[in-house]
Chimera marker file (.cmm) of the C-alpha trace (Angstrom):
<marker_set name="trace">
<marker id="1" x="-134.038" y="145.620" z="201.962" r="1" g="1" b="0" radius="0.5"/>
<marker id="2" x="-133.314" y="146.113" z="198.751" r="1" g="1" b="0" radius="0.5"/>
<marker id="3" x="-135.833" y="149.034" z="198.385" r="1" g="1" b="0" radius="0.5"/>
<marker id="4" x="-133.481" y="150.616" z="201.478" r="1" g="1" b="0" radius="0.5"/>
<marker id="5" x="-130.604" y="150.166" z="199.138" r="1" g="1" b="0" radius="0.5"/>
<marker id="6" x="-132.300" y="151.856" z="196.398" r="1" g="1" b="0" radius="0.5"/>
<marker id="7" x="-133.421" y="154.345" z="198.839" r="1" g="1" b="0" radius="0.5"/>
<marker id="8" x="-129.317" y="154.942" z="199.757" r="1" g="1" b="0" radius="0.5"/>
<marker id="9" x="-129.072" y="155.258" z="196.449" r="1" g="1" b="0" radius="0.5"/>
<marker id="10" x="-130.980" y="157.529" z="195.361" r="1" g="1" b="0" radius="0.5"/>
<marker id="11" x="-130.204" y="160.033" z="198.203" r="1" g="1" b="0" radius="0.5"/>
<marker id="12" x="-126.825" y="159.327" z="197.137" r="1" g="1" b="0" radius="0.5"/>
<marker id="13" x="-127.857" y="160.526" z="193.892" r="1" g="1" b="0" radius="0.5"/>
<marker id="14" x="-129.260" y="163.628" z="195.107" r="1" g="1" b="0" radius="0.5"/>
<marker id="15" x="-126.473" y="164.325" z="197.386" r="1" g="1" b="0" radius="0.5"/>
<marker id="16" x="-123.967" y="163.994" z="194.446" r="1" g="1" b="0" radius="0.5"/>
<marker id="17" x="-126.407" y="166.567" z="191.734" r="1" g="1" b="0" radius="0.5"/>
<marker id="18" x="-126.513" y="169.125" z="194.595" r="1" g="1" b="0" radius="0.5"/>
<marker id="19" x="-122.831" y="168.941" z="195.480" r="1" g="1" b="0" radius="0.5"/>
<marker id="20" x="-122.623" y="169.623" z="191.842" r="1" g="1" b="0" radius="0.5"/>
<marker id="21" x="-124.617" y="172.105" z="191.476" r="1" g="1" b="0" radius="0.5"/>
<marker id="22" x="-122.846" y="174.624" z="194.461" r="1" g="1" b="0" radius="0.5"/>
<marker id="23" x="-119.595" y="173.190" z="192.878" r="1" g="1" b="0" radius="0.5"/>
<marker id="24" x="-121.187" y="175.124" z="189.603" r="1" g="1" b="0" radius="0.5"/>
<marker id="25" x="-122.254" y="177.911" z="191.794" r="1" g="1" b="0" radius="0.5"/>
<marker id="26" x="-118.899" y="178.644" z="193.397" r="1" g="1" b="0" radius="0.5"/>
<marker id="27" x="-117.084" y="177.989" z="190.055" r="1" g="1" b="0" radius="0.5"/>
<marker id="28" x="-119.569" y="180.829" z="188.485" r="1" g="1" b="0" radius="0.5"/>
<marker id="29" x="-118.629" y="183.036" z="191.042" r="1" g="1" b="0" radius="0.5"/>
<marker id="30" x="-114.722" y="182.503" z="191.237" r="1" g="1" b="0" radius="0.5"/>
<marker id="31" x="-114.913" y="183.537" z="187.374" r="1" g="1" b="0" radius="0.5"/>
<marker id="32" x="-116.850" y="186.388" z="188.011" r="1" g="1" b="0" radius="0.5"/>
<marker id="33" x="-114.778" y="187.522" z="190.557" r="1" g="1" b="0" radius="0.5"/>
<marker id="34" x="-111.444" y="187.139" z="188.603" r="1" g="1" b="0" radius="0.5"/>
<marker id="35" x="-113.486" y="188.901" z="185.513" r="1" g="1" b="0" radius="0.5"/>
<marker id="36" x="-114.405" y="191.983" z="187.865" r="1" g="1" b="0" radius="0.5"/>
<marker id="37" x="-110.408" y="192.057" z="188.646" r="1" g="1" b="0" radius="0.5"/>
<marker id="38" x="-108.913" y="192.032" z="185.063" r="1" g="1" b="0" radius="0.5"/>
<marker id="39" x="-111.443" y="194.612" z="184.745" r="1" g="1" b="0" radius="0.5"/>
<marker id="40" x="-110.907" y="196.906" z="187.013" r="1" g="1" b="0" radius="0.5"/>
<marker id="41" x="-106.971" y="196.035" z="186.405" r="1" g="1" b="0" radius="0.5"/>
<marker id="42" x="-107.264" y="197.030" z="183.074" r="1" g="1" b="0" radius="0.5"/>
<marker id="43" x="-109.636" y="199.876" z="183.953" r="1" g="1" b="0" radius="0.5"/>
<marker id="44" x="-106.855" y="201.010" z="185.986" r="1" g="1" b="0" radius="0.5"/>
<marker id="45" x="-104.397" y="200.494" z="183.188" r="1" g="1" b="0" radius="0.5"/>
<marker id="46" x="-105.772" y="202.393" z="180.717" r="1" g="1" b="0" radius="0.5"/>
<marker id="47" x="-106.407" y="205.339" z="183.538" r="1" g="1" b="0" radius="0.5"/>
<marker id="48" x="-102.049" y="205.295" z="184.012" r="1" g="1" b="0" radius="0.5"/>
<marker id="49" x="-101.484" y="205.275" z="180.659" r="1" g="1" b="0" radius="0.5"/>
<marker id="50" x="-103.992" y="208.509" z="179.920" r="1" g="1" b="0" radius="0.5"/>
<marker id="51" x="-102.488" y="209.738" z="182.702" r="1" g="1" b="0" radius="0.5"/>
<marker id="52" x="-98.879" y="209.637" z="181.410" r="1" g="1" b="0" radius="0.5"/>
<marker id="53" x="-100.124" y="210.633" z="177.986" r="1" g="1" b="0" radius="0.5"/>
<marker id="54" x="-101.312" y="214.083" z="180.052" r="1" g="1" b="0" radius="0.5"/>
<marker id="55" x="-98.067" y="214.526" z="181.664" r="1" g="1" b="0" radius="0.5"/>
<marker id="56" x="-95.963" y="213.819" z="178.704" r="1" g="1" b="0" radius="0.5"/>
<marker id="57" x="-98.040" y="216.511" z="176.488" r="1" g="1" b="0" radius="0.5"/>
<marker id="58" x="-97.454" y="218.723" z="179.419" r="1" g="1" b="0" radius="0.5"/>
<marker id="59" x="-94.169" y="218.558" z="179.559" r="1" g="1" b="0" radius="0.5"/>
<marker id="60" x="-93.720" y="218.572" z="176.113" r="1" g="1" b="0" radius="0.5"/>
<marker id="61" x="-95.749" y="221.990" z="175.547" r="1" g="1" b="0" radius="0.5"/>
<marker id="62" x="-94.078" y="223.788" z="178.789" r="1" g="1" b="0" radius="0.5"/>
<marker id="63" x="-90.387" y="222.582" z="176.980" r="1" g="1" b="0" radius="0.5"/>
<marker id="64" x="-91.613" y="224.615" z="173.475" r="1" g="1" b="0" radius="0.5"/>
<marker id="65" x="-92.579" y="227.177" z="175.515" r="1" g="1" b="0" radius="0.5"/>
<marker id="66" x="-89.202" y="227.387" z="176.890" r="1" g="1" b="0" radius="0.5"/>
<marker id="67" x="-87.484" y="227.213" z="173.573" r="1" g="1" b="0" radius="0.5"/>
<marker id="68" x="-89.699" y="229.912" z="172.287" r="1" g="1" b="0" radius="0.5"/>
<marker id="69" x="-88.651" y="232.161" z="175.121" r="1" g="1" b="0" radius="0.5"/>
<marker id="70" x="-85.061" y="231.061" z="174.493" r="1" g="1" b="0" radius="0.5"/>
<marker id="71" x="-85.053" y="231.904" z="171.247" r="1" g="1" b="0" radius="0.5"/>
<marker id="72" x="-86.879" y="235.210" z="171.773" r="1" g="1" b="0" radius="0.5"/>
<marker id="73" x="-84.486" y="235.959" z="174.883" r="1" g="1" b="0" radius="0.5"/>
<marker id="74" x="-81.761" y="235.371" z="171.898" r="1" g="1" b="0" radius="0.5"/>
<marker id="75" x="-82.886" y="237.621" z="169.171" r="1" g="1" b="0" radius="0.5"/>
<marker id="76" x="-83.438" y="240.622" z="171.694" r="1" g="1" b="0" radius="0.5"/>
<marker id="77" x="-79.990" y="239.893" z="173.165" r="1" g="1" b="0" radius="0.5"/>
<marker id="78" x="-78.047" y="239.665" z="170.019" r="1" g="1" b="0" radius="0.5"/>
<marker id="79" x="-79.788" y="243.471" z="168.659" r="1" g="1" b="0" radius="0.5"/>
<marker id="80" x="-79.224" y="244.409" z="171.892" r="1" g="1" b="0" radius="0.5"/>
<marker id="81" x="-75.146" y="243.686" z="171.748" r="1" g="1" b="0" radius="0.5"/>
<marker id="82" x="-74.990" y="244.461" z="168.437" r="1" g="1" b="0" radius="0.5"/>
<marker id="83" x="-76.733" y="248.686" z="169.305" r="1" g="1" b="0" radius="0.5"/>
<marker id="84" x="-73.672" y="248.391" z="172.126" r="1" g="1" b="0" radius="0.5"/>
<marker id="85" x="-71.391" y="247.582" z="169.501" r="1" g="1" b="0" radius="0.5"/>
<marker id="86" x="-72.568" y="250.295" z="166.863" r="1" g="1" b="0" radius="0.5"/>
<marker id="87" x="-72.136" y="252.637" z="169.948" r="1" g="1" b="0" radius="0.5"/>
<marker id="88" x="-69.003" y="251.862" z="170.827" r="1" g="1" b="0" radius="0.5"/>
<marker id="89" x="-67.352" y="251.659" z="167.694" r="1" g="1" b="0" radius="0.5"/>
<marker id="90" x="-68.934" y="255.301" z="167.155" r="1" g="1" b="0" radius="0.5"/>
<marker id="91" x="-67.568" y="256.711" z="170.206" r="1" g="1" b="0" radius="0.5"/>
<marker id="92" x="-64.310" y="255.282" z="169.544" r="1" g="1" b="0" radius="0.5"/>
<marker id="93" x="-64.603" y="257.185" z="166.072" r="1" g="1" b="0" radius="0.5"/>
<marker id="94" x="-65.186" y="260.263" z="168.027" r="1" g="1" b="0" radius="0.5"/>
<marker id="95" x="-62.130" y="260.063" z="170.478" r="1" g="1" b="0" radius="0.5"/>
<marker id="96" x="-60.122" y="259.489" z="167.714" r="1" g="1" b="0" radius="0.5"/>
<marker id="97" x="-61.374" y="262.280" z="165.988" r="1" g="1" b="0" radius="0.5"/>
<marker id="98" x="-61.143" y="264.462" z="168.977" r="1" g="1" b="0" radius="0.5"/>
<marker id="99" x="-57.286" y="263.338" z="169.325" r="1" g="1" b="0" radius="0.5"/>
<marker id="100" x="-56.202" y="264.126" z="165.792" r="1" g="1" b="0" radius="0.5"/>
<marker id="101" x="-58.155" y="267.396" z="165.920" r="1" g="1" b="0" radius="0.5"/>
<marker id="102" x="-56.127" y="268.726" z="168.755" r="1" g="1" b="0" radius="0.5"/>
<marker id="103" x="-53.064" y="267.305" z="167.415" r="1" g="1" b="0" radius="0.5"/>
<marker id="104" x="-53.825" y="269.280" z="164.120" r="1" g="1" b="0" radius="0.5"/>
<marker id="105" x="-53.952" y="266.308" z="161.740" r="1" g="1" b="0" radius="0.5"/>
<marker id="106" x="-58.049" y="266.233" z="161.697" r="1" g="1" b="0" radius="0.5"/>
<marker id="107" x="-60.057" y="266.502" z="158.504" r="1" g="1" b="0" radius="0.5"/>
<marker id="108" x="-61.245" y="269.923" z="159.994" r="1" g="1" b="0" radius="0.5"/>
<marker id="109" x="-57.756" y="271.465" z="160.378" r="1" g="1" b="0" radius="0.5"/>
<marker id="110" x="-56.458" y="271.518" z="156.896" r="1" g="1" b="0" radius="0.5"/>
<marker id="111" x="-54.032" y="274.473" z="156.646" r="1" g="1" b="0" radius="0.5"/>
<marker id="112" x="-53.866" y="275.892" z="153.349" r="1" g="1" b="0" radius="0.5"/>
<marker id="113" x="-51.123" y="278.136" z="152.801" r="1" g="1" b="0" radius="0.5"/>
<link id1="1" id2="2" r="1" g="1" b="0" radius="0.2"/>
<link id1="2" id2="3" r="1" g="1" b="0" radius="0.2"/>
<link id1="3" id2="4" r="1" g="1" b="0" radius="0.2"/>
<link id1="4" id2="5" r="1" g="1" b="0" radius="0.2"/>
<link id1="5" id2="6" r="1" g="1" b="0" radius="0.2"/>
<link id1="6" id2="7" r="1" g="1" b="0" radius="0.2"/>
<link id1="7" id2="8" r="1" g="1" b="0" radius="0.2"/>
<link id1="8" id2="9" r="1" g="1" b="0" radius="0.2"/>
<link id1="9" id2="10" r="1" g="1" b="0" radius="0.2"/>
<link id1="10" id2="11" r="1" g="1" b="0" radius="0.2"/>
<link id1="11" id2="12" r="1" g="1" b="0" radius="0.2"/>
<link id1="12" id2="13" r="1" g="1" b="0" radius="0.2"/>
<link id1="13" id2="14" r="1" g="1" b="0" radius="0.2"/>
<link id1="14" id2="15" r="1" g="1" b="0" radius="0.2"/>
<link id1="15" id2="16" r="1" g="1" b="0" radius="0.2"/>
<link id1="16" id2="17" r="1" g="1" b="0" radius="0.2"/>
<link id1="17" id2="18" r="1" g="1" b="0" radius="0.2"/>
<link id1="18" id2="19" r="1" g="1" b="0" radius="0.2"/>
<link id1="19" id2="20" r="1" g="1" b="0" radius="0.2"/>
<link id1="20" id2="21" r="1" g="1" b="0" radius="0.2"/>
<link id1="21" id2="22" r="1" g="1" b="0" radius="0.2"/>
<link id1="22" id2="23" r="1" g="1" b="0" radius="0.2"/>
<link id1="23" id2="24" r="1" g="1" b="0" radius="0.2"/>
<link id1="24" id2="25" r="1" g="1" b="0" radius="0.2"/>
<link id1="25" id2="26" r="1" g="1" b="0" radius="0.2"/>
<link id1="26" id2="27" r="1" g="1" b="0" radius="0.2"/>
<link id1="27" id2="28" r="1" g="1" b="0" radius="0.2"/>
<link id1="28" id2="29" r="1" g="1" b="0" radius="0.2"/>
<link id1="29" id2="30" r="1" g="1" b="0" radius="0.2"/>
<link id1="30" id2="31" r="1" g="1" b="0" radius="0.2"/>
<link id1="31" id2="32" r="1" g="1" b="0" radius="0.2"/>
<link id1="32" id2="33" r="1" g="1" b="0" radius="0.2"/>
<link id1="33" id2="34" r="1" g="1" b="0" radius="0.2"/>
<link id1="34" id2="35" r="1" g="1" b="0" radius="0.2"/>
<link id1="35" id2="36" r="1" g="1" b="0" radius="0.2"/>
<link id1="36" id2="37" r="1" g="1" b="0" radius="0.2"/>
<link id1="37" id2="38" r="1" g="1" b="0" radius="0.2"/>
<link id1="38" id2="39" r="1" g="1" b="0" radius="0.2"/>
<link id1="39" id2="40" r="1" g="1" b="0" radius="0.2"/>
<link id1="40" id2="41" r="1" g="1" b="0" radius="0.2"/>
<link id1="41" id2="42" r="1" g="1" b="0" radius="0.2"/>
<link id1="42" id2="43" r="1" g="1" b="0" radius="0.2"/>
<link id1="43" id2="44" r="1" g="1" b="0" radius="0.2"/>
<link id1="44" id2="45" r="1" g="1" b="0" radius="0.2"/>
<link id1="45" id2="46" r="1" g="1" b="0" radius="0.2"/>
<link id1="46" id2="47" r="1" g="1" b="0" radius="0.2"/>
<link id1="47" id2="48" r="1" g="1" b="0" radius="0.2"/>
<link id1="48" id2="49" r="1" g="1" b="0" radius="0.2"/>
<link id1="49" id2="50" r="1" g="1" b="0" radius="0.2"/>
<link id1="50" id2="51" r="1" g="1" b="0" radius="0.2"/>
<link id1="51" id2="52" r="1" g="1" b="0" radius="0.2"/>
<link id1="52" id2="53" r="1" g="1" b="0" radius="0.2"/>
<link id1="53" id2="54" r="1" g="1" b="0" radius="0.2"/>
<link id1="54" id2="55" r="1" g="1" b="0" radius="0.2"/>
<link id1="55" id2="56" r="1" g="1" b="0" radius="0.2"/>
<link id1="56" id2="57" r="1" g="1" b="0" radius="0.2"/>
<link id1="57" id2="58" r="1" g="1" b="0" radius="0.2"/>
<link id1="58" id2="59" r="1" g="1" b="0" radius="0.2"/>
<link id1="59" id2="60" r="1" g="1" b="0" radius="0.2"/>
<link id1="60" id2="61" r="1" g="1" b="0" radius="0.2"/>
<link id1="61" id2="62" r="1" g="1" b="0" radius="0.2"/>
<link id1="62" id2="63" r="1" g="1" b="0" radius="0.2"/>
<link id1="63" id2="64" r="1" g="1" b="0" radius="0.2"/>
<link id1="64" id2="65" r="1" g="1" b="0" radius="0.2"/>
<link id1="65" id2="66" r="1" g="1" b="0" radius="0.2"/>
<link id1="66" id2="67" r="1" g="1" b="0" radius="0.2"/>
<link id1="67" id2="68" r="1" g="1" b="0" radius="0.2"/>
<link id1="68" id2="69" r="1" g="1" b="0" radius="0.2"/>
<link id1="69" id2="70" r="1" g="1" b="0" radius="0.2"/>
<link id1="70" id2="71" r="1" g="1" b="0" radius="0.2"/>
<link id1="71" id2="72" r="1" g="1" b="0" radius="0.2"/>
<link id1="72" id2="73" r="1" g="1" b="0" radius="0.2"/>
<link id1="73" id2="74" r="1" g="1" b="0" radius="0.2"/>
<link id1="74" id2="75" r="1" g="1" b="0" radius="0.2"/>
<link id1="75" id2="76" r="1" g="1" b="0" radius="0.2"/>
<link id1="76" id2="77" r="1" g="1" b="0" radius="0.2"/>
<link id1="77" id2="78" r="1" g="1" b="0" radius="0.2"/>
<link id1="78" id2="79" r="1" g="1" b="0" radius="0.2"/>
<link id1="79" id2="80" r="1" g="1" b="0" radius="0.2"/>
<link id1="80" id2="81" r="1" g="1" b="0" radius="0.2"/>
<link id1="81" id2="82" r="1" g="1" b="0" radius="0.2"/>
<link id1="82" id2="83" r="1" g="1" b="0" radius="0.2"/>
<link id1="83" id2="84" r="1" g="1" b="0" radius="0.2"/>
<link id1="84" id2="85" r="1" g="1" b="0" radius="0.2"/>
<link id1="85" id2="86" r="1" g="1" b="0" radius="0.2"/>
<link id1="86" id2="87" r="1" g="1" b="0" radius="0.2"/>
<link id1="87" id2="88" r="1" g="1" b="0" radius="0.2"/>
<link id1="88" id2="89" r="1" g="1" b="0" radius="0.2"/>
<link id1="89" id2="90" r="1" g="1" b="0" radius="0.2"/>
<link id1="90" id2="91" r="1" g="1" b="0" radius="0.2"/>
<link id1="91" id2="92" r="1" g="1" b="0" radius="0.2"/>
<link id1="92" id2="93" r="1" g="1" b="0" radius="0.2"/>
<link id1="93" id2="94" r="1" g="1" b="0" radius="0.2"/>
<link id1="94" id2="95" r="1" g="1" b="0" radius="0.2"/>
<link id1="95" id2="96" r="1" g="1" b="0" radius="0.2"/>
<link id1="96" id2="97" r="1" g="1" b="0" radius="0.2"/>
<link id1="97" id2="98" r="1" g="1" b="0" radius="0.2"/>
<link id1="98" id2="99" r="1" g="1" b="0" radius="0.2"/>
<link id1="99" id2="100" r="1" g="1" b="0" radius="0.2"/>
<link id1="100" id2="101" r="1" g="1" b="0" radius="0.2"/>
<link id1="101" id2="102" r="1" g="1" b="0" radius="0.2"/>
<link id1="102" id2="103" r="1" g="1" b="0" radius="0.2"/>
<link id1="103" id2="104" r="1" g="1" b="0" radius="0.2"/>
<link id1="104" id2="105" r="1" g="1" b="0" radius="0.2"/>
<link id1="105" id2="106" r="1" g="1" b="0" radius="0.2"/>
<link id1="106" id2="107" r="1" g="1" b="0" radius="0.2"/>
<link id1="107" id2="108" r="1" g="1" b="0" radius="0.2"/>
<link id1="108" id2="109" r="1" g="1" b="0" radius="0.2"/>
<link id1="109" id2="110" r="1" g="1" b="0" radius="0.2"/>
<link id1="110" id2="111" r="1" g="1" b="0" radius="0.2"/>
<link id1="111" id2="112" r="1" g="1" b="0" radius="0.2"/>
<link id1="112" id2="113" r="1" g="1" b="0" radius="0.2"/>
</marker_set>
């Protein structure tokens, strides 16, 4: 009898190491698993943030490129008002002109007597 104890015993024994062991196994695996996810998690972090990187130099390039078309836009504008300007003032010059020399009072009609 007391070898069928030691016999209970020792399957016992062998029960508990391999319970052990697939306990080992499984707790290998969860890790792995959970490594593979904070991988690809931060895999997929790193992706977003290049990705927003891309989008923000994008943006930031298509806004100079709409200031430097602003600001050309600006300088052609302002020669452009300021050649209106010269014109006008000139033809104003030349009605008046043209008013006093039919009244008689232009430079051109200087009666000398």
């Amino acid at each position: 009898m007391a070898s069928q104890g030691q016999d209970i015993r020792y399957k016992a024994g062998e029960l508990a190491g391999q319970a052990q062991v697939k306990k080992d196994e499984l707790m290998d695996k969860g890790r792995d698993a959970a490594q593979n996810v904070k991988d690809k998690a931060s895999s997929g972090m790193q992706a977003a943030k290049d990705a927003a990187n891309s989008a923000a130099d994008k943006c930031c390039s298509a806004a100079e490129s709409g200031k430097s078309a602003a600001s050309d836009c600006k300088n052609q504008s302002s020669g452009f008002l300021q050649q209106t300007g010269e014109q006008a003032m000139s033809m104003a010059q030349g009605a008046a002109e043209a008013v006093k020399n039919t009244l008689g009072i232009g430079s051109g009609n200087n009666k000398s007597s």
